[in-house]
BALUMVO-694289 format. One record per residue (C-alpha): x, y, z; residue number from 1. Coordinates in Angstrom, 2 decimals, always signed. Example, Ala and Ser with C-alpha at 12.3 -4.5 7.8 and 13.67 -1.06 7.14 Angstrom:
2
ATOM/x/y/z/nr
ATOM/+12.30/-4.50/+7.80/1 $
ATOM/+13.67/-1.06/+7.14/2 $
***
This chain:
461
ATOM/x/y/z/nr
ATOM/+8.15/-8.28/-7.26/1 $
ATOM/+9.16/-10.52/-9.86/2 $
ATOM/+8.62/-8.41/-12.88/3 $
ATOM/+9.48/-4.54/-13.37/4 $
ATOM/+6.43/-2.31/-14.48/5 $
ATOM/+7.54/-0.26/-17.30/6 $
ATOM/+5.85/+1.68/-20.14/7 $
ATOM/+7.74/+0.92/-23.41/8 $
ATOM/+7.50/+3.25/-26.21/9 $
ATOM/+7.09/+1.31/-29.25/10 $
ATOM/+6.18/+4.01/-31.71/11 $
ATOM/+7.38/+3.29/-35.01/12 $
ATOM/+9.27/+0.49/-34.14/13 $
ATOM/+9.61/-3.10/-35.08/14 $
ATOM/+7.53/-5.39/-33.13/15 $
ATOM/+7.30/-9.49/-34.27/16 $
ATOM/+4.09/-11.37/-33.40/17 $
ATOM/+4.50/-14.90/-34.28/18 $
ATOM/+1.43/-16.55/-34.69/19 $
ATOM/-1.76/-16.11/-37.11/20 $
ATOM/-4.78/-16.90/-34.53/21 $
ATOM/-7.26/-15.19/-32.24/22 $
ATOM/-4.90/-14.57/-29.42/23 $
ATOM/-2.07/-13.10/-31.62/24 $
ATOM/-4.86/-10.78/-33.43/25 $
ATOM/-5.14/-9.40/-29.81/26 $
ATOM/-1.36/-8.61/-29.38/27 $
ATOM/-1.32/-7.54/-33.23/28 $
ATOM/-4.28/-4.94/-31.96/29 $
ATOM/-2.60/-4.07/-29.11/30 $
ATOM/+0.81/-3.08/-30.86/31 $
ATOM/-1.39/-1.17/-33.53/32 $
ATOM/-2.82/+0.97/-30.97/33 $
ATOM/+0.57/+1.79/-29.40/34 $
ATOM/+1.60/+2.90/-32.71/35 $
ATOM/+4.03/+0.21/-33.29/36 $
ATOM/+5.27/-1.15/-36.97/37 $
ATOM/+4.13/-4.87/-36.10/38 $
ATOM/+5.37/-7.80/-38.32/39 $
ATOM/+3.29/-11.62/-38.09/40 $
ATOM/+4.91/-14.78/-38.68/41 $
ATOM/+3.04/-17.66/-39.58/42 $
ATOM/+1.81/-19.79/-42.29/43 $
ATOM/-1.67/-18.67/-42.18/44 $
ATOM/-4.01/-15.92/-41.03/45 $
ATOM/-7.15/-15.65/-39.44/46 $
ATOM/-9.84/-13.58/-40.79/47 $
ATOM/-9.17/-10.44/-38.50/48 $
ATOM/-5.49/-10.50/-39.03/49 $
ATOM/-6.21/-10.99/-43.01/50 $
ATOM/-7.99/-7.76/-42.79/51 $
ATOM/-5.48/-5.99/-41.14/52 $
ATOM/-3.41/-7.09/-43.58/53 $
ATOM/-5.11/-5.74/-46.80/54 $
ATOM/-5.45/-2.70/-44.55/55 $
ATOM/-1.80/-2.38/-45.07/56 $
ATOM/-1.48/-2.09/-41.15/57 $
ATOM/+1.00/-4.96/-40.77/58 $
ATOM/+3.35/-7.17/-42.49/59 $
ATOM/+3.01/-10.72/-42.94/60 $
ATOM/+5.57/-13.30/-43.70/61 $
ATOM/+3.79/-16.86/-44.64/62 $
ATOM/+6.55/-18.69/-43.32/63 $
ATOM/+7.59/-20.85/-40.11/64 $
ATOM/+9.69/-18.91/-37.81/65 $
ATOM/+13.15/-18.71/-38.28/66 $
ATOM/+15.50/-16.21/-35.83/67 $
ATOM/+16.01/-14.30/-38.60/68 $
ATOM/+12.96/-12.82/-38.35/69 $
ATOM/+14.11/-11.68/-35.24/70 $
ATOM/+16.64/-8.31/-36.84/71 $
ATOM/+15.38/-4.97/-35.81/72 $
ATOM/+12.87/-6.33/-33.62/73 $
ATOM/+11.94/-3.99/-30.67/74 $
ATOM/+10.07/-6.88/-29.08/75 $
ATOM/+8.85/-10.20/-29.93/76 $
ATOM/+5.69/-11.70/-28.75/77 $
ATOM/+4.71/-15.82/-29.20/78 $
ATOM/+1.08/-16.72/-29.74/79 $
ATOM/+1.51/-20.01/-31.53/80 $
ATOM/-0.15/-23.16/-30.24/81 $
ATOM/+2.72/-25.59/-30.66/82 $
ATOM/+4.91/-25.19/-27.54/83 $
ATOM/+8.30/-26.17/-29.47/84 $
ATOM/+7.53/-22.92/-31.92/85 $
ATOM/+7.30/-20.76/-29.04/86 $
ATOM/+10.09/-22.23/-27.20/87 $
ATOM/+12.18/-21.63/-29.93/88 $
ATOM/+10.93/-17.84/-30.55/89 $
ATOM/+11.88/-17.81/-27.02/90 $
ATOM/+15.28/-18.55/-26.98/91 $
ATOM/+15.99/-16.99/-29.71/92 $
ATOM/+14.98/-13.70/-28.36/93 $
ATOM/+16.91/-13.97/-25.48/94 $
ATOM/+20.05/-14.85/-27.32/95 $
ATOM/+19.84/-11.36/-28.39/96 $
ATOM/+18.61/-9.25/-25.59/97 $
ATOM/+15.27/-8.73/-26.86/98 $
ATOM/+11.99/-8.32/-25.03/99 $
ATOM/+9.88/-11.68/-25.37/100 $
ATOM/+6.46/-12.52/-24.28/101 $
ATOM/+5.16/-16.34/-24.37/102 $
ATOM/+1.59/-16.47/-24.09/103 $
ATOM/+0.12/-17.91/-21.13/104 $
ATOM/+4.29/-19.20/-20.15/105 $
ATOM/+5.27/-16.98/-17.98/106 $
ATOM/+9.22/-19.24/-17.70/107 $
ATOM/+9.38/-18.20/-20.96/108 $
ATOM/+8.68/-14.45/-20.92/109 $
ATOM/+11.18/-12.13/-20.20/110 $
ATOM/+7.94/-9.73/-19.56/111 $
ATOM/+4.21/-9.84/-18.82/112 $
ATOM/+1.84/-8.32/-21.30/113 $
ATOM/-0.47/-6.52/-18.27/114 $
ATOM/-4.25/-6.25/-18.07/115 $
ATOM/-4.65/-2.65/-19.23/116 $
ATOM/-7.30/-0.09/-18.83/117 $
ATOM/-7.00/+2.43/-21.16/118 $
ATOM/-7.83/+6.50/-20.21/119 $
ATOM/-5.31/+7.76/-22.78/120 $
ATOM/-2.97/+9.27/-21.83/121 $
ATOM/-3.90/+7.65/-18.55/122 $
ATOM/-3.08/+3.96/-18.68/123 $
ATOM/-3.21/+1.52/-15.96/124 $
ATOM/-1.48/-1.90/-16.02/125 $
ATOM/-2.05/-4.67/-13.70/126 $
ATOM/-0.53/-7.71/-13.77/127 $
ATOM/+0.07/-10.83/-11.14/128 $
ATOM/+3.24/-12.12/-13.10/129 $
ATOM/+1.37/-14.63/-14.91/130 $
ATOM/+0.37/-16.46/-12.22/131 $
ATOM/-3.53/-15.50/-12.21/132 $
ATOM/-5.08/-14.07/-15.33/133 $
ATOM/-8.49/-13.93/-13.79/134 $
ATOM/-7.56/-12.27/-11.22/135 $
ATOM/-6.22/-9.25/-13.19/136 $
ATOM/-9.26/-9.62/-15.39/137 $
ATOM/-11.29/-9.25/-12.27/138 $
ATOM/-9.43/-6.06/-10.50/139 $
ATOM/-9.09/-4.65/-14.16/140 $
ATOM/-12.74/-5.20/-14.52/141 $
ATOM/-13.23/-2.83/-10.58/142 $
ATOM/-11.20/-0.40/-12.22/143 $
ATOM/-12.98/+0.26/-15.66/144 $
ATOM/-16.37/+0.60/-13.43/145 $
ATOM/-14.47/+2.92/-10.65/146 $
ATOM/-12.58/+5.50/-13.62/147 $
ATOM/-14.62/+7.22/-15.67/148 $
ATOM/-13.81/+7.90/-19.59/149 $
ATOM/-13.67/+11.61/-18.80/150 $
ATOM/-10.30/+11.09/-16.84/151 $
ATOM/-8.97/+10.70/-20.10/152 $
ATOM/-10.11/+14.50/-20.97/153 $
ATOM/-8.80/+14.97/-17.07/154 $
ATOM/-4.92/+13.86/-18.28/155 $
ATOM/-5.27/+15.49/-21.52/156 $
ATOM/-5.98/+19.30/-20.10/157 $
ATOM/-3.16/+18.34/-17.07/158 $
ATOM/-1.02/+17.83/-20.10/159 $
ATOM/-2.27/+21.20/-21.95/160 $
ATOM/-1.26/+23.16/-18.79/161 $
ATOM/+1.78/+21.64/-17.73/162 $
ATOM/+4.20/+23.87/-19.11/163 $
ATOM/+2.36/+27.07/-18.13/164 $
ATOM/+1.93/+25.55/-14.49/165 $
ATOM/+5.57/+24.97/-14.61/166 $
ATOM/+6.75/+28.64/-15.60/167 $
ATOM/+4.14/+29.78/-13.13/168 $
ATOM/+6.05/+27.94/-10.13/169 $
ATOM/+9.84/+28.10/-9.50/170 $
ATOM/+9.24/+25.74/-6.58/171 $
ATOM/+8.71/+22.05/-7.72/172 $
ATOM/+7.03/+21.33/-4.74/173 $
ATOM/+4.93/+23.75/-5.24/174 $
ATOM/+4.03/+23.14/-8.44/175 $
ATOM/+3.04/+19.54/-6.91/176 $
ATOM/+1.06/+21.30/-4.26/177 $
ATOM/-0.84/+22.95/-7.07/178 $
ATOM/-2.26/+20.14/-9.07/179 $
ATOM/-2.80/+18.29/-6.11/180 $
ATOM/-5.27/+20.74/-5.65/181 $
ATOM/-6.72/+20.94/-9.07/182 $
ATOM/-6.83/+17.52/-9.63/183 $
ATOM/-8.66/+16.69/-6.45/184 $
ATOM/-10.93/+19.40/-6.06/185 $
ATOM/-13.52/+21.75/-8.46/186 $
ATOM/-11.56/+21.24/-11.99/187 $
ATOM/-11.59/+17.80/-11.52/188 $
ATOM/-15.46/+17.53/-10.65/189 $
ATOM/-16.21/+19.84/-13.80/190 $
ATOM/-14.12/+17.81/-16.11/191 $
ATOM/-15.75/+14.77/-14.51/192 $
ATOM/-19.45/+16.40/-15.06/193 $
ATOM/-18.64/+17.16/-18.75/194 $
ATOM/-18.46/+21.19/-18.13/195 $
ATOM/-14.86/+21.09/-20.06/196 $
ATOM/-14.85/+24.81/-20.91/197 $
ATOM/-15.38/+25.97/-17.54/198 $
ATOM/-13.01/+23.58/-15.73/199 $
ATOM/-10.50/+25.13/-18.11/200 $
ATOM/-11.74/+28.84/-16.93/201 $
ATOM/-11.77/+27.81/-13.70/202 $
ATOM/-8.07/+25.75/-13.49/203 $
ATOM/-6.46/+28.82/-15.04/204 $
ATOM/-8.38/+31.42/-12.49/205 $
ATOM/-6.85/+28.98/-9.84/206 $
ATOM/-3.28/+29.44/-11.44/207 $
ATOM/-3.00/+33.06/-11.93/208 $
ATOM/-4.61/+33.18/-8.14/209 $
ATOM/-2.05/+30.64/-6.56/210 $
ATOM/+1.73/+32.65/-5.50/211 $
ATOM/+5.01/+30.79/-5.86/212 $
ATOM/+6.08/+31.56/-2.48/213 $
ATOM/+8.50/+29.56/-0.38/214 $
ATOM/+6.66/+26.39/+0.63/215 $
ATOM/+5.67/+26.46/+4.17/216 $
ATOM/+6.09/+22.81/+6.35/217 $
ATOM/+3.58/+20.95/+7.47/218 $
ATOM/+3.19/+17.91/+10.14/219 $
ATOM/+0.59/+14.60/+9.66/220 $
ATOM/+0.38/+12.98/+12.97/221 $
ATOM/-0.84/+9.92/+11.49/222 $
ATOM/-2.07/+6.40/+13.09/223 $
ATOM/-1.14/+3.53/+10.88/224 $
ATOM/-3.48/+1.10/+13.07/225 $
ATOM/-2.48/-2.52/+14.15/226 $
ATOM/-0.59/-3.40/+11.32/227 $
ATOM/-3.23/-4.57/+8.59/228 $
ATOM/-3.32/-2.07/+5.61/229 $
ATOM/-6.63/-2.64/+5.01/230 $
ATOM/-7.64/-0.83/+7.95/231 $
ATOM/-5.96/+2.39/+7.03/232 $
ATOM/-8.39/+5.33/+7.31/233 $
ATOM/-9.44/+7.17/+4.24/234 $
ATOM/-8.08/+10.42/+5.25/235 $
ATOM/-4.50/+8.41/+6.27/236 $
ATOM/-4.24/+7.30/+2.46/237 $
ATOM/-4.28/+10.41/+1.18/238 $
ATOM/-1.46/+12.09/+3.28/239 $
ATOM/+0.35/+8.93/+2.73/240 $
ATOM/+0.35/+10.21/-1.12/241 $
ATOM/+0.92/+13.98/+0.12/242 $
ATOM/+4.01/+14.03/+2.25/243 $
ATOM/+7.53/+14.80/+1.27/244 $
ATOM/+9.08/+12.98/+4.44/245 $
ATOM/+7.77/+10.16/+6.47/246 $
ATOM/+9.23/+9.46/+9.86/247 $
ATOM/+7.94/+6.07/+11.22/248 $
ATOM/+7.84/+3.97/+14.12/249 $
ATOM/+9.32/+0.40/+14.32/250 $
ATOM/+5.43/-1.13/+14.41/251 $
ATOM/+4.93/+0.36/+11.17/252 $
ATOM/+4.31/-2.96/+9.06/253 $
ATOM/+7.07/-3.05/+5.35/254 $
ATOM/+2.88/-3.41/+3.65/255 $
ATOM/+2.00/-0.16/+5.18/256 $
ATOM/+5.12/+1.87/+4.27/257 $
ATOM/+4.83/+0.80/+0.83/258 $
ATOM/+1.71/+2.44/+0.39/259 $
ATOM/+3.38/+6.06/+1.34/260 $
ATOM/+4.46/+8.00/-2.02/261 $
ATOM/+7.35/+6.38/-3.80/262 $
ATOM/+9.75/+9.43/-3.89/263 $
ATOM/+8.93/+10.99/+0.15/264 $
ATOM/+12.44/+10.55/+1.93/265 $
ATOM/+12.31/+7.87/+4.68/266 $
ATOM/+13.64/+8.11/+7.93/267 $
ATOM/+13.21/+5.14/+10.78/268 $
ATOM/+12.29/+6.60/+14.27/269 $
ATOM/+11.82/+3.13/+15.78/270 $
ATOM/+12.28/+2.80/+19.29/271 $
ATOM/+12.80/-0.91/+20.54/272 $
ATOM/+13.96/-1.98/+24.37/273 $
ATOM/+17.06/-1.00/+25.41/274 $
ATOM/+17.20/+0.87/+21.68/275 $
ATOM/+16.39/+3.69/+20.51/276 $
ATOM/+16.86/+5.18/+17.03/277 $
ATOM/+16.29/+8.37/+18.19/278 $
ATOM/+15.20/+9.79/+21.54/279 $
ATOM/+11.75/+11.31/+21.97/280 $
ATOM/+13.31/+15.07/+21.65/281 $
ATOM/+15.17/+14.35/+19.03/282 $
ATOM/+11.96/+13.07/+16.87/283 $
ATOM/+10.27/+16.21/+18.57/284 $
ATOM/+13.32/+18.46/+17.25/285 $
ATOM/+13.55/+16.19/+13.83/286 $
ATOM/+10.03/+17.47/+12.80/287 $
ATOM/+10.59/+21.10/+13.56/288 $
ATOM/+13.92/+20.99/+11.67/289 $
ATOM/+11.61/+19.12/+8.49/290 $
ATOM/+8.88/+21.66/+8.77/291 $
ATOM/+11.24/+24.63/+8.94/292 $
ATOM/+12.80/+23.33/+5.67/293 $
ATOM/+9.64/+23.62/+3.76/294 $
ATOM/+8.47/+19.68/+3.82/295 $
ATOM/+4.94/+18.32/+4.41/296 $
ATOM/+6.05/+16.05/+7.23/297 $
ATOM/+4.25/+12.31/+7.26/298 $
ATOM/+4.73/+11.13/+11.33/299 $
ATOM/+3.42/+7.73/+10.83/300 $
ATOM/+2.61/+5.61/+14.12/301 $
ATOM/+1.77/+2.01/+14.62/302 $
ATOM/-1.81/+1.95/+16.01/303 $
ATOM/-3.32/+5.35/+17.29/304 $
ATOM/-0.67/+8.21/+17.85/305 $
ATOM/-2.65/+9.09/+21.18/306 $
ATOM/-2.62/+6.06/+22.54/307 $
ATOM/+0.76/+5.05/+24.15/308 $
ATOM/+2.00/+7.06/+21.12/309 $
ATOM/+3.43/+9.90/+22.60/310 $
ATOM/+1.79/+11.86/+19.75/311 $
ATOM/+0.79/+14.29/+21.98/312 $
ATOM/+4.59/+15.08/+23.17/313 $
ATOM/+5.48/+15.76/+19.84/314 $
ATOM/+2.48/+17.92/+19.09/315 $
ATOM/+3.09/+20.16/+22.02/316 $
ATOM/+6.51/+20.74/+20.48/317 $
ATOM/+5.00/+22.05/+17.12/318 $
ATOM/+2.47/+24.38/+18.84/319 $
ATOM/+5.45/+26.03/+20.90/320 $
ATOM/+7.30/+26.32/+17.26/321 $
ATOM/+3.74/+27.54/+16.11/322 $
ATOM/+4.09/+24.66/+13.12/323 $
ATOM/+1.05/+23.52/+11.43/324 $
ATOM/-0.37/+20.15/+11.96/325 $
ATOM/-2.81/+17.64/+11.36/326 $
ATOM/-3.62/+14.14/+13.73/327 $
ATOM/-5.63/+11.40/+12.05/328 $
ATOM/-6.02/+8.91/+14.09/329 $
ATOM/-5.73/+4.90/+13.55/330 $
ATOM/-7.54/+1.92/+14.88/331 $
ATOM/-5.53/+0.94/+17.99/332 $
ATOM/-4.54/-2.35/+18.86/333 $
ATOM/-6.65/-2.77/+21.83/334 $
ATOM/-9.84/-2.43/+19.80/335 $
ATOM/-8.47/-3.86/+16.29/336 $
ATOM/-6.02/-6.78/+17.91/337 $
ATOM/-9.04/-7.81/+20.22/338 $
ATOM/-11.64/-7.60/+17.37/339 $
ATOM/-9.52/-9.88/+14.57/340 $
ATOM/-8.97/-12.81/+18.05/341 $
ATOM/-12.47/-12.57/+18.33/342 $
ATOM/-12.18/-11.29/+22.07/343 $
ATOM/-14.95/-8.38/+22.70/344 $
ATOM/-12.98/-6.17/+25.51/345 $
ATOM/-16.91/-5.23/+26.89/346 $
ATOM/-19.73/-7.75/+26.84/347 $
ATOM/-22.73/-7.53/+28.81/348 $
ATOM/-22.35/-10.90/+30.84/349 $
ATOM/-18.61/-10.19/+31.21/350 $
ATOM/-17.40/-7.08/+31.19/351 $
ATOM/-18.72/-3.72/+31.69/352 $
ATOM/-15.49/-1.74/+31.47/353 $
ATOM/-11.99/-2.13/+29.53/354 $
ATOM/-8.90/-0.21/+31.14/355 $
ATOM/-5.38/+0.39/+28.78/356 $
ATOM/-1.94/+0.10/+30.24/357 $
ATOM/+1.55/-0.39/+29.29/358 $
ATOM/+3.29/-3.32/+31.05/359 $
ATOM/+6.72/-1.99/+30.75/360 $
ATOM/+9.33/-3.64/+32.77/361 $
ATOM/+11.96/-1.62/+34.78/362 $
ATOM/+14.26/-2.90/+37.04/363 $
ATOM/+12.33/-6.02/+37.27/364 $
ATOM/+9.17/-4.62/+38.17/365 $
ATOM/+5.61/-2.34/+36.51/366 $
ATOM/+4.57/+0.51/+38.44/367 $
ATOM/+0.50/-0.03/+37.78/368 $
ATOM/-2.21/+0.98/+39.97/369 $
ATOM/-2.70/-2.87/+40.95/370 $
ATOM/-5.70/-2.36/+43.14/371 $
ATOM/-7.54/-1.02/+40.36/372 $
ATOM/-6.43/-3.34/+38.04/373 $
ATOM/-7.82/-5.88/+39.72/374 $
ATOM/-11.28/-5.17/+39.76/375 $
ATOM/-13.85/-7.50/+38.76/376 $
ATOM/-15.84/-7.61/+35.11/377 $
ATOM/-13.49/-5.49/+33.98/378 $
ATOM/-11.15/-5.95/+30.46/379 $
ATOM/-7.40/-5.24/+31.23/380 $
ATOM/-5.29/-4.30/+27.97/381 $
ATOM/-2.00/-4.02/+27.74/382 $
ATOM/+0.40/-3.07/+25.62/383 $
ATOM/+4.34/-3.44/+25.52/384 $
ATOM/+4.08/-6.21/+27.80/385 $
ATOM/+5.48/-9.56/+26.77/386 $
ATOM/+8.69/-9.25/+28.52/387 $
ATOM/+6.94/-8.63/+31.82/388 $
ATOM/+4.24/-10.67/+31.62/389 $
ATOM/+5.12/-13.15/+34.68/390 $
ATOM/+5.29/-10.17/+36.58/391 $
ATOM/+1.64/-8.94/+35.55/392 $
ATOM/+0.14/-11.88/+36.13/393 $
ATOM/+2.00/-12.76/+39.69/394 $
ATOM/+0.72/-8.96/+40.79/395 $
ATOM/-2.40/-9.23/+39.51/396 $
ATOM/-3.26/-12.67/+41.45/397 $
ATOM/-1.43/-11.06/+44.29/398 $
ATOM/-4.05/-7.98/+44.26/399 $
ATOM/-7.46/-10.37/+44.22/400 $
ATOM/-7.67/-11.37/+40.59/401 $
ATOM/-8.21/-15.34/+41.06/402 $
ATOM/-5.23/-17.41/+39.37/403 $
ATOM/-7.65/-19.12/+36.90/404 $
ATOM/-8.72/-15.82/+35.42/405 $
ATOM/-8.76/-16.09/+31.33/406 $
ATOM/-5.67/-14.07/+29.36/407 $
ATOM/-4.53/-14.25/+26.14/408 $
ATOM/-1.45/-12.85/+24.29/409 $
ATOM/-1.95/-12.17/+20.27/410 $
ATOM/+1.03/-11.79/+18.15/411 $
ATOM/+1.14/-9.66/+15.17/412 $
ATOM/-2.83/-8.97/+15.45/413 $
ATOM/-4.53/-8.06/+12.15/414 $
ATOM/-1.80/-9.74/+9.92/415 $
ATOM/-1.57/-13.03/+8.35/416 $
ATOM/+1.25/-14.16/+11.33/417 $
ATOM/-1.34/-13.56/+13.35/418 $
ATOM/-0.86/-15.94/+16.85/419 $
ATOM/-3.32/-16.53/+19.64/420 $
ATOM/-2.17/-18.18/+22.89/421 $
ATOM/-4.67/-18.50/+25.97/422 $
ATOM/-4.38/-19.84/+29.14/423 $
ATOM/-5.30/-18.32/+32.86/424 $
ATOM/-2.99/-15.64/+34.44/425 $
ATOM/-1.44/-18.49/+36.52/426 $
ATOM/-0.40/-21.13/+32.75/427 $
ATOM/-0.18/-17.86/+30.17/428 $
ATOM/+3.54/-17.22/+31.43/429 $
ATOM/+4.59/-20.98/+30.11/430 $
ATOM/+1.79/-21.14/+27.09/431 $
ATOM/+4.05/-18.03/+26.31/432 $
ATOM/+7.32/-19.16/+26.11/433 $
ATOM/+6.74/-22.53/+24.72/434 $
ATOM/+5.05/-20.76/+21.93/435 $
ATOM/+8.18/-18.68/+21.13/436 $
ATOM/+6.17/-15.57/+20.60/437 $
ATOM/+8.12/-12.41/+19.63/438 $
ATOM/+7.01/-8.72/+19.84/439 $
ATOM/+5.12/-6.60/+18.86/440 $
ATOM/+1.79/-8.22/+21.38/441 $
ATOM/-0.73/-7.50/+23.14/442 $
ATOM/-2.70/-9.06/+26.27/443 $
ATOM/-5.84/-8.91/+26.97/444 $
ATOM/-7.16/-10.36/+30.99/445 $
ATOM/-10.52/-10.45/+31.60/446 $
ATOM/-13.41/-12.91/+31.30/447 $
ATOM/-14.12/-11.89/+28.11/448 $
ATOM/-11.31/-14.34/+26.72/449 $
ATOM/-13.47/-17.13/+27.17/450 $
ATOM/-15.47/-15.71/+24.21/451 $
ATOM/-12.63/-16.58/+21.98/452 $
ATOM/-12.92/-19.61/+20.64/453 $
ATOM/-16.27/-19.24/+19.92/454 $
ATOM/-16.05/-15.84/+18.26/455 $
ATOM/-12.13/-16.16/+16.50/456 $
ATOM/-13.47/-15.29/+12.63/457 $
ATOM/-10.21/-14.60/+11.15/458 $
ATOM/-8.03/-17.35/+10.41/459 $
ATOM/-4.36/-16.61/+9.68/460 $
ATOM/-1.90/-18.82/+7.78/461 $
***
């Protein structure tokens, strides 16, 4: 993040535009509408700025700038077209600590004046640091089409309520509970539809019918999926937002944990070889302890929490503490791993079944059902097994699979440091190694491989 989002409060306040064009009409606009006592300096107006002028909206000093134009400035903006003007507004501002903005220079700015869309009191800023306005034009563009006007109406009657939702409510989270409801359910869809007067019936009905008991825990068993946000389920997001404490697993990706709600608590439950965080009972005993406190509980997994998750472990230990839950479950890497290599795990001329294992390695050795393994036009997936993999592929020849059978290992599937190696079961153990691959993979054995090089869509960088 190279720049801190903030909302300034500019009311009243001194704010310099230097500059008398087009683009510093825009700021000039801008400042107006934020309430802000805005001051221009430059030799000459345009014609919009000239009628804000004899509006008596602004002030307007026909001069060059000079850093004395700079006392009891909030914030200074520069909107000149002669670089050495607005180099100079530049460091001048900075000399004294104050805000500057350099049109279309972000070296110069000390912060980015955002693409906005504007819901009052709802307002959304996106910026990419200066370093593609069309971009933000574009997403801001999404956004005006995806938020309707009326959630300006939405924020306004929030605001109205607030203070009678908070005397309501001793509990905060409570309190949080409560809108969440309101503002995703029947008020929201009446305010939406125009029907203003009844939302407002109808939100304070649903206030006066809502208790401020002691809030009662609650569990998401959640799958994260492979590692890509992108393909995070619908229903996932929305817990995400919902959930006083997350506790995730190590293959939860740094992309995916941002998107949980800023303030939940975090706590790591990663399990890696040889070292564990936490032991299985304890996470099993860690979300009965959360729950009993009152907290919506967010157990996020890497890929699908019922497959190799031991999701259902730790559910089993909330039905004997008779502790609400919910399971949403995530693409797992078998399917979403396999799909972004371009390797189908069934194919009519190749494979009729897929099987999912775990290669772990104890001792030196995997306890698999071999025999089976081995069968032909079959897909063999398996998970946690990078360390072993000379071993699966040695028992695997040694129960009938031939040597030249097609594998591949996939590194970080569904991200950008995404990494394909191939080979046979007999060269993948050395196409391995020399490739310096690092956990978390996945292999896939099976004829199908030879599909990937003709199917591989997704191109990492």
């Amino acid at each position: 993040m190279d720049f801190l989002p903030i909302f300034l409060n500019v009311k009243n306040r001194g704010c310099l535009v230097v500059g008398g064009g087009s683009v510093a009409a825009r700021k000039v606009s801008l400042l107006l509408k934020a309430g802000a006592n805005v001051h221009v300096v430059s030799p000459t107006l345009n014609q919009e700025l000239t009628a804000l002028l004899q509006q008596n909206t602004l002030l307007h000093y026909a001069q060059v700038f000079s850093p004395k134009h700079l006392e009891n400035c909030t914030l200074v903006i520069a909107a000149t077209d002669d670089p050495e003007v607005n180099r100079k507004v530049s460091e001048s501002a900075k000399a004294r600590n104050i805000p500057v903005n350099v049109v279309d220079n972000p070296e110069l700015c000390t912060f980015i004046m955002p693409a906005i869309v504007d819901r009052s009191p709802l307002v959304i800023a996106i910026s990419s640091g200066g370093q593609s306005p069309v971009l933000t034009r574009i997403l801001r563009a999404r956004l005006e089409a995806l938020i309707p006007n009326a959630y300006a109406r939405l924020a306004f009657y929030a605001a109205e309520f607030r203070q009678q939702v908070k005397h309501h409510f001793l509990h905060q989270k409570n309190r949080r509970i409560f809108w969440e409801k309101a503002l995703q359910g029947k008020f929201s869809e009446m305010v939406l539809a125009g029907k203003d007067k009844t939302a407002q019936v109808y939100l304070q009905q649903l206030l006066e019918n809502e208790k401020d008991d002691v809030p009662k825990g609650e569990v998401y068993l959640v799958g994260a999926g492979p590692g890509n946000p992108d393909l995070l389920t619908f229903r996932a997001m929305q817990l995400m937002q919902q959930a006083d404490v997350v506790v995730y697993d190590r293959l939860v990706s740094p992309e995916i944990l941002d998107m949980v709600r800023r303030d939940a608590t975090r706590i790591y439950a990663g399990k890696e070889r040889s070292r564990h965080t936490l032991s299985q009972e304890s996470i099993n005993q860690l979300l009965v302890r959360l729950t009993k406190e009152g907290k919506r509980v967010l157990r996020l997994k890497g890929g699908d929490p019922f497959i190799f998750g031991r999701g259902g472990e730790e559910i089993e230990t909330l039905t004997k503490y008779q502790i609400p839950f919910q399971v949403v479950p995530g693409i797992t890497a078998a399917s979403g791993v396999a799909a972004y290599a371009g390797i189908p795990l069934t194919h009519r001329d190749y494979a009729q079944s897929c099987i999912f294992v775990t290669g772990h390695l104890r001792n030196n050795t995997i306890d698999l059902d071999w025999v089976s393994l081995a069968r032909p036009n079959q897909t063999i997936v398996i998970y946690m097994g990078l360390l072993g993999l000379p071993v699966l592929c040695k028992q695997l020849i040694a129960h009938g699979l031939p040597s030249v059978t097609p594998a591949a290992i996939i590194q970080h599937g569904t991200t950008q440091t995404q990494k394909i190696v191939t080979g046979s079961l007999e060269t993948l153990p050395d196409h391995t190694v020399a490739a310096r691959l690092v956990a978390p993979t996945l292999i896939i054995v099976g004829d199908v491989v030879r599909l990937h090089k003709k199917l591989a869509w997704f191109e990492s960088n």
